[in-house]
Phi, psi and omega in degrees: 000122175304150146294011179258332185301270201321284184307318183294296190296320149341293211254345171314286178322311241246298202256358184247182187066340211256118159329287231273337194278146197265029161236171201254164149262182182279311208302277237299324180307292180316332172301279184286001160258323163316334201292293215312343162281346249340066155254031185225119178270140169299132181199165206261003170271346185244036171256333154318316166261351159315310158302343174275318198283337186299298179325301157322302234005093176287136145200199227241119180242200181301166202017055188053105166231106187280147184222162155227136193305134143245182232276351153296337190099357176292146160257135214227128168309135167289154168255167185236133185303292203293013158286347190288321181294274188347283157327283187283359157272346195269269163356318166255017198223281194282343203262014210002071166302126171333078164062067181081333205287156164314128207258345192108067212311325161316307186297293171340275190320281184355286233277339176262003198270320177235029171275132196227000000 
């Protein structure tokens, strides 16, 4: 198994299935863009998670592009699990971070902010 198989099943396990956490899978990013399109009709079987997207407050910006309110009231791109290996290889890899070193969680973010 390569290290991108091994880190994606790694942050699957880690980061999906779960309310509470404050990242998305790809199904769920497919979801919460459907609701917010309404093509998912409001029904008391989804008013659970409709109220999780609220609580969040997801919203839809250019090119379906997903964002979420954060707790200053700024809106911040979602990231996606299975986007992750990507990101942090491109920030520490491709982007020519200084010989291997930690590129940085400042950088990190930025980087998910303008992966489009």
């Amino acid at each position: 198994m390569d290290s991108r198989s091994a880190f994606q099943s790694w942050a699957l396990r880690n980061y999906s299935g779960c309310v509470k956490t404050k990242t998305i899978t790809a199904e769920k990013y497919s979801r919460i863009l459907a609701t917010l399109k309404g093509e998912i009709r409001n029904c008391a079987e989804n008013s659970k998670f409709r109220f999780w997207m609220r609580s969040k407050g997801f919203r839809l910006g250019e090119k379906d592009q997903l964002y979420a309110l954060s707790p200053n009231g700024s809106l911040k791109k979602v990231a996606v699990v299975e986007e992750f290996y990507d990101i942090i290889y491109n920030v520490h890899v491709e982007s020519g971070a200084r010989s291997g070193f930690h590129a940085g969680q400042k950088r990190t973010y930025r980087a998910v902010s303008f992966n489009d």
